[in-house]
C-alpha positions as CSV (number, residue, x, y, z in Angstrom):
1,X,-41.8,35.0,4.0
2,X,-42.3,31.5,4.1
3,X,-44.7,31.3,1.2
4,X,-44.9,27.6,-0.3
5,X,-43.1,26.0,2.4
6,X,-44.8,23.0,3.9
7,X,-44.1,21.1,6.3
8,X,-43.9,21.4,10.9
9,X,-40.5,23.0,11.7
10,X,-41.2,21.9,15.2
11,X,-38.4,24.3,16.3
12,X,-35.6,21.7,15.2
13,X,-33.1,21.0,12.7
14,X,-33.8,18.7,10.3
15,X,-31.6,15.6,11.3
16,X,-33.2,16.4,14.6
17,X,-36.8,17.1,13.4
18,X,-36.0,13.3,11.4
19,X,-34.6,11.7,14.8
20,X,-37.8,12.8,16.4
21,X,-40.8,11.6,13.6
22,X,-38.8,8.4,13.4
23,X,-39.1,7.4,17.1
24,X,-42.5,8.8,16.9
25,X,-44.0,6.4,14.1
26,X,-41.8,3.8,15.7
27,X,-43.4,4.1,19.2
28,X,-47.2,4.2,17.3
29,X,-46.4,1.4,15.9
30,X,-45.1,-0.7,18.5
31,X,-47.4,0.5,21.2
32,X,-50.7,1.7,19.0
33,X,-51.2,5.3,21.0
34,X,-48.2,7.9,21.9
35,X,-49.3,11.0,23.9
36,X,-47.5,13.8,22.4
37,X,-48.5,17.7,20.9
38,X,-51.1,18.2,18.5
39,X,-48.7,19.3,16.2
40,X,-46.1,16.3,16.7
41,X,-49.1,13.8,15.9
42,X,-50.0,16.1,12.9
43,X,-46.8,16.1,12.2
44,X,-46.3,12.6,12.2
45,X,-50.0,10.9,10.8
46,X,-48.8,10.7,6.9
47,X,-45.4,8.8,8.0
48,X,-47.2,6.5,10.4
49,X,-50.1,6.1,7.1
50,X,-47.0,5.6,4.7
51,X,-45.6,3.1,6.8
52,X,-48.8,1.2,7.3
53,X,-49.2,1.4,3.3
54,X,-45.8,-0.4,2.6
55,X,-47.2,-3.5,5.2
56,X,-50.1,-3.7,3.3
57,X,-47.6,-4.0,-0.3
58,X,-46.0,-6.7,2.0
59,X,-43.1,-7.5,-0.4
60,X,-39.2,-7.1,-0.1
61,X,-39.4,-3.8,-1.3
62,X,-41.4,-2.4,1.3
63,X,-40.0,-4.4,4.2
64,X,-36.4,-3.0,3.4
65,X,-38.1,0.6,2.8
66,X,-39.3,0.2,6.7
67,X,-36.6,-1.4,7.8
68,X,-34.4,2.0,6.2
69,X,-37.1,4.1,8.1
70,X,-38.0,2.7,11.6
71,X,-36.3,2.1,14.3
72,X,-36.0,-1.6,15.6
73,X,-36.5,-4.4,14.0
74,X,-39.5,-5.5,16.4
75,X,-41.5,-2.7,15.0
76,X,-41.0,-3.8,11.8
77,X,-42.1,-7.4,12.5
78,X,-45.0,-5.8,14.3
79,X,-45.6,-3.5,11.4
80,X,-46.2,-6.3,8.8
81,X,-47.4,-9.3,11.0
82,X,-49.9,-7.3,13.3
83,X,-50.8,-3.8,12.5
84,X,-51.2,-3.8,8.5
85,X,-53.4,-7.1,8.2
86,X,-55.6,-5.1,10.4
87,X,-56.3,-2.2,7.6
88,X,-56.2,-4.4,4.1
89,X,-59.7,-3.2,3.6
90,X,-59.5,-0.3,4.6
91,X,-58.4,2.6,2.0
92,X,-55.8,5.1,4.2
93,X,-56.9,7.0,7.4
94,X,-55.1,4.4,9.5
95,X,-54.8,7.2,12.8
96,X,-56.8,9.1,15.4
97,X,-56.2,12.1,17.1
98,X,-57.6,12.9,20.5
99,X,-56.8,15.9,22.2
100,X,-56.3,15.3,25.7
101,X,-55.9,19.2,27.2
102,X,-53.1,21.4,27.9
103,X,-49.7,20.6,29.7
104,X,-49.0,21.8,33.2
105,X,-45.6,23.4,32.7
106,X,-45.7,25.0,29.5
107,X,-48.9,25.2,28.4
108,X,-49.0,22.6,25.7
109,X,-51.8,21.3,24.0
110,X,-51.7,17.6,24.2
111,X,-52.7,15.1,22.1
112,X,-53.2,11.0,22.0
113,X,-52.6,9.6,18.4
114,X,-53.9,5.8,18.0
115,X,-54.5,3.3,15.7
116,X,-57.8,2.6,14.6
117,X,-58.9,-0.9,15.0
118,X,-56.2,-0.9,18.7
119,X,-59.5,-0.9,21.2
120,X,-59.0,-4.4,22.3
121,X,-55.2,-4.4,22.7
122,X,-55.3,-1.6,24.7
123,X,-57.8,-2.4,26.8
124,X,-56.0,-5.9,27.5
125,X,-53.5,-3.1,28.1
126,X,-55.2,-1.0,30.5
127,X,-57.0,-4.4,32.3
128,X,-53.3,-6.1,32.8
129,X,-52.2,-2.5,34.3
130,X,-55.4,-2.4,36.5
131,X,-54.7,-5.9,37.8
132,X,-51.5,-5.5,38.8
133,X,-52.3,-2.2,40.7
134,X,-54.8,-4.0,42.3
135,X,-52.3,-6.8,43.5
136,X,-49.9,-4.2,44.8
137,X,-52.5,-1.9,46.7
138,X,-53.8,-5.5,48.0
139,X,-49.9,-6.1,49.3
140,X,-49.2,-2.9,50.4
141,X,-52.2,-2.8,52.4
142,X,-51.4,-6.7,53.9
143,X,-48.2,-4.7,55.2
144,X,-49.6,-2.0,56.8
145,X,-51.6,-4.5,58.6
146,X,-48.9,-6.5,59.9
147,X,-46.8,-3.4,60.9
148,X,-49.9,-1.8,62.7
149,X,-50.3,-5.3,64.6
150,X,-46.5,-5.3,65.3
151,X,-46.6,-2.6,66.6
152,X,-49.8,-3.2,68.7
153,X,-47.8,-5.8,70.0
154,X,-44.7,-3.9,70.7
155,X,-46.9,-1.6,73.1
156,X,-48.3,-4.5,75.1
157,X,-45.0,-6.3,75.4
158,X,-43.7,-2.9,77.0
């Protein structure tokens, strides 16, 4: 029986199971939404909320407490310079989760976990993606039309 004992498993070991919510809370932090399970981002909400909480303290302290925690050093630049000025009113409940469906292969269920307050940067994101998809279709489709008229004139030539 597993009475009284908290905490996702997520089918690893614990230095694995650690390995795993630390890239996860570093990759939320540095890119404000991961796609993952439902029970990863459940999994990982209270680290990503403790984190956030120790950029808000702002002091030695907390920044050698992240430091000990995170990652890379980036994401602990962008922890206290970017992402916890954006909560200091705000009182915990720093995270979304959005389901987003079930996985193809194994049946997953699937799950986006954001920060709050993250709408513009990721849609500067998503615009900057668009753009340059729309600059490669543009010179993909300039080639096609200079092969389809070299080859027009390869047929006339012969």
């Amino acid at each position: 029986m597993r009475h009284r004992n908290g905490g996702f498993k997520l089918g690893r070991n614990t230095a694995h199971r650690r390995a795993l919510l630390r890239n996860l809370v570093t990759s939320v932090i540095v890119e404000d939404r991961v796609h993952t399970t439902v029970t990863k981002a459940k999994a990982v909400r209270p680290l990503v909320e403790k984190m956030i909480t120790l950029g808000k303290k702002g002091d030695v302290a907390s920044r050698r407490h992240a430091l000990a925690f995170l990652m890379t050093d980036a994401s602990v630049t962008r922890l206290f310079e970017v992402v916890a000025p954006r909560y200091t009113d705000r009182q915990g409940g720093y995270l979304r989760i959005v389901r987003a469906g079930f996985r193809k292969g194994d049946g997953g269920e699937t799950a986006f976990i954001e920060l709050l307050g993250a709408e513009k940067q990721l849609d500067a994101k998503k615009a900057k993606r668009d753009e340059i998809k729309a600059k490669k279709r543009a010179d993909l489709e300039k080639q096609m039309e200079e092969a389809k008229k070299d080859e027009e004139n390869g047929e006339q030539a012969a």
